[in-house]
C-alpha positions in Angstrom: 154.0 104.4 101.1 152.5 107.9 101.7 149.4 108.4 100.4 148.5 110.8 97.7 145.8 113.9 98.2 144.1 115.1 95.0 142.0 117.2 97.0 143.4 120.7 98.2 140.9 121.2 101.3 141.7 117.1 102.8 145.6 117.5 102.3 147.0 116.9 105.7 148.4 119.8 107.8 149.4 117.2 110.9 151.4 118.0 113.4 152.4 115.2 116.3 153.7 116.2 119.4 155.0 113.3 121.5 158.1 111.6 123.2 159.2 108.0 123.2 156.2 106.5 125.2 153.7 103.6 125.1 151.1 106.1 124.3 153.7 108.4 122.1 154.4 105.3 119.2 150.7 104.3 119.0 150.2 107.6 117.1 152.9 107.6 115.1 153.0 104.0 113.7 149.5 104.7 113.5 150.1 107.6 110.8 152.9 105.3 109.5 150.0 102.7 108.6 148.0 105.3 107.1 151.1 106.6 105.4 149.9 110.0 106.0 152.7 112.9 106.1 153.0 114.3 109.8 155.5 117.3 111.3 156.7 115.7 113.9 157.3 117.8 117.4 159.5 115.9 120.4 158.0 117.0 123.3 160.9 115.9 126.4 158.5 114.7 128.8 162.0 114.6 131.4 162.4 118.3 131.2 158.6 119.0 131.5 158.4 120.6 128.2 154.4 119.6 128.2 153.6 121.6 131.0 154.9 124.8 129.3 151.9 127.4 128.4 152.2 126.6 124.6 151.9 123.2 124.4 148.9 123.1 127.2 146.8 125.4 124.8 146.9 122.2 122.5 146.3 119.8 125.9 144.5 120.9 128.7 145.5 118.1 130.8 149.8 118.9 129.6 150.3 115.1 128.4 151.2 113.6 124.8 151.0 112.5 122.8 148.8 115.8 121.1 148.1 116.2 117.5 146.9 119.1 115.4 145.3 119.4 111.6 143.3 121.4 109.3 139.3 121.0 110.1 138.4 120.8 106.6 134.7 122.2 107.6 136.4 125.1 108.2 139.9 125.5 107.2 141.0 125.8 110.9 143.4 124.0 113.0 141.9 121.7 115.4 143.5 120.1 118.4 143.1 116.4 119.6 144.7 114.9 122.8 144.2 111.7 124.3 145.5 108.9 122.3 142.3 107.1 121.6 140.8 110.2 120.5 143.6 110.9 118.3 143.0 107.4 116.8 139.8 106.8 116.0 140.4 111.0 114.3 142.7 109.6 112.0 140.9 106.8 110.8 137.2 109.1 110.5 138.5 110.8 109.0 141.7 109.0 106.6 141.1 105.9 106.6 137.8 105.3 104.2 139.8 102.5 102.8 140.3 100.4 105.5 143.6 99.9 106.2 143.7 99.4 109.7 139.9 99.5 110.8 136.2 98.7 109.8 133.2 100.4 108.5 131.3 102.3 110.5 128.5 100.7 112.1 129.6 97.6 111.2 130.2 94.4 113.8 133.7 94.6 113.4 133.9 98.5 113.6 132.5 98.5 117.5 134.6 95.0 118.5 137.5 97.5 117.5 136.4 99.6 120.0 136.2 97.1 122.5 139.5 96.1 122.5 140.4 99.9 122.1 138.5 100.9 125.1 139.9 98.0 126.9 143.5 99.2 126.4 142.3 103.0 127.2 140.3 102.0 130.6 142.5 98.9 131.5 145.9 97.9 130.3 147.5 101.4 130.2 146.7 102.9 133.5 146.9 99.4 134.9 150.3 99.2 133.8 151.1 103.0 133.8 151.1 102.4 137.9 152.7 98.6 137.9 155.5 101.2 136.3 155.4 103.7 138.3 155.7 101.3 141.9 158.1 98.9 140.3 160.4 101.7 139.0 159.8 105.4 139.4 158.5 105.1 143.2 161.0 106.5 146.0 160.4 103.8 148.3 159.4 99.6 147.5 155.7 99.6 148.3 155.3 95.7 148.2 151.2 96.2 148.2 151.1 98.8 145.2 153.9 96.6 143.3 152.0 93.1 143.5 148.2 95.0 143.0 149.4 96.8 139.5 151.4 94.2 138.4 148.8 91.8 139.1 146.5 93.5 137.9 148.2 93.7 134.6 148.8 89.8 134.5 145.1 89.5 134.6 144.5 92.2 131.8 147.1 90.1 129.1 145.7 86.8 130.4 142.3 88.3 129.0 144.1 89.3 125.5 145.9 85.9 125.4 142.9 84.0 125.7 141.5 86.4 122.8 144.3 85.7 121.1 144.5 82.0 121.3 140.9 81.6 119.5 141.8 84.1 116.7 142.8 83.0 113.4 144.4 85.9 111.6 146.2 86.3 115.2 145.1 90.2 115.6 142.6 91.3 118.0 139.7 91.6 115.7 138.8 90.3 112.6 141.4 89.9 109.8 143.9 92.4 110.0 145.5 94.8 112.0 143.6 97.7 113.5 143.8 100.5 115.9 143.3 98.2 118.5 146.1 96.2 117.8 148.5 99.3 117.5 147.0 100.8 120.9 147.9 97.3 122.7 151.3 97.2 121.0 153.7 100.2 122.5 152.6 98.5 126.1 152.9 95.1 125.5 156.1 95.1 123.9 157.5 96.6 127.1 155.6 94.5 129.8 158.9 93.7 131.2 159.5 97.3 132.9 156.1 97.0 134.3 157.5 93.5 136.0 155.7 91.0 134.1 156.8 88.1 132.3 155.2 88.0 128.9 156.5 84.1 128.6 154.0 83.8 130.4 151.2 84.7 127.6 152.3 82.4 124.9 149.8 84.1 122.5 149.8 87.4 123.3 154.1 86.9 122.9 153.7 85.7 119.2 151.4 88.6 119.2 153.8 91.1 120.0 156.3 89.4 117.4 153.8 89.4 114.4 152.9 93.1 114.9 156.9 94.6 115.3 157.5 92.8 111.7 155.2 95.1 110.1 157.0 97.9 108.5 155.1 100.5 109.3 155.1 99.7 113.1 159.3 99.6 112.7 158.8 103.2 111.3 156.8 104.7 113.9 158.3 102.9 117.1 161.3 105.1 116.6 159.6 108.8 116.2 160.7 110.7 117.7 163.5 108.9 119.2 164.7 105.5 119.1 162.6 102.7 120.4 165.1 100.6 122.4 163.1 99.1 125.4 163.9 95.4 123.7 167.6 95.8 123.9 167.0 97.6 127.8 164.9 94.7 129.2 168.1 92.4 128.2 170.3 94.3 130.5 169.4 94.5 134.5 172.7 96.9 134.5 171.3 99.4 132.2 167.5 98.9 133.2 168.8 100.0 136.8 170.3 102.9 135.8 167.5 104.1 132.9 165.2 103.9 136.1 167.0 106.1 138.3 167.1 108.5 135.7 163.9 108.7 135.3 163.3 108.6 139.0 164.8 111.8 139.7 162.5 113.8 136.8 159.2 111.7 138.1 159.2 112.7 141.3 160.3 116.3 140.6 157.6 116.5 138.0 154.7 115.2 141.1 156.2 117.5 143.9 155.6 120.8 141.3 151.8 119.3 140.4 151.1 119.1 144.4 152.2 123.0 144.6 149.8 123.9 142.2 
């Protein structure tokens, strides 16, 4: 349910720019939970659309998801990139209620950023490369396959031991937060990354608590159609989505080396 804005000068102006991502969803089901009104912008990652001059006055660094709004200090837009930075935004700055995080200051407030950290410093780059070697590299590079994807076991056997002593079965305290939401858009695909999520029997029922909320079914599918479930039951079709992607990858690295 969208929420309601009495108040001219705090009346949304948000704009999302993103792509069907790990990184892209968290924003977007995070707006969803906050049913906040959003413009939303696909940026196609595969046809380098983020490196273009426009977009990279909105992120530097030419990656999404970006958002933009109206400062309310000042009645001018202001940029945000980097999907934690993006987060913890939106809930400064609309979430006063609590909907999906804590007071400030409060215990449970910086054990949310824990977890969020943890995602931003650990999971997602961790898994980013068990990706990348498993399915976007040119060549099978046994060493850089078995560290990432290793490495990414041992990050979800940290959140399933979390999980396993938690008795609302979110990462922190009694509901869903941004934490949560950040973990979710990489969990739910640990299989392209190579790893078995049977083998996290907490962190599994996890991942099938948070995809019945309705908000999260919203937002996995901005701004295309979340469908990594259905791909990960089909070798045939997982083969061929990696090639795909492959091809656009590698192209993308060869034009950032001639830079």
């Amino acid at each position: 349910m969208a929420v309601v804005f009495d108040d001219v000068q705090n009346t949304p102006d948000i704009h999302l720019y993103t792509d069907q991502t790990p990184n892209g969803i968290k924003i977007s089901i995070t707006l969803e939970e906050l049913g906040l009104p959003y413009t939303t912008h696909h940026i196609d990652i595969s046809k380098n659309t983020q490196k273009e001059a426009w977009f990279e006055a909105i992120n530097p660094n030419q990656r999404i998801p970006a958002l933009t709004d109206t400062f309310p200090e000042d009645g001018e837009k202001i940029r945000l990139f980097e999907s934690g930075s993006i987060m913890q935004y939106l809930i400064d700055r609309y979430d006063s209620a609590g909907k999906i995080s804590y007071p400030p200051g409060s215990r449970a407030y910086y054990e949310t950023n824990n977890w969020l950290f943890f995602l931003n410093a650990g999971v997602g780059p961790m898994q980013g490369q068990s990706n990348h070697f498993t399915r976007y590299a040119p060549e099978k590079i046994e060493y850089g396959i078995n560290r990432y994807k290793n490495e990414t076991r041992r990050l979800y056997a940290v959140l399933d031991k979390h999980l396993s002593k938690s008795t609302s079965g979110y990462l922190v305290g009694s509901k869903c937060t941004i934490a949560d939401i950040a973990h979710w858009g990489w969990i739910t695909c640990a299989g392209w990354a190579g790893v078995d999520i049977e083998e996290f029997p907490h962190l599994k029922q996890w991942d099938e608590r948070i995809l019945k909320r309705p908000a999260v079914e919203r937002g996995r599918h901005v701004p295309t159609k979340h469908t990594v479930k259905e791909l990960l039951k089909d070798r045939d079709a997982m083969d061929k989505k990696a090639e795909e992607a492959r091809k656009w990858v590698q192209e993308g690295m060869r034009k950032d080396a001639q830079k």
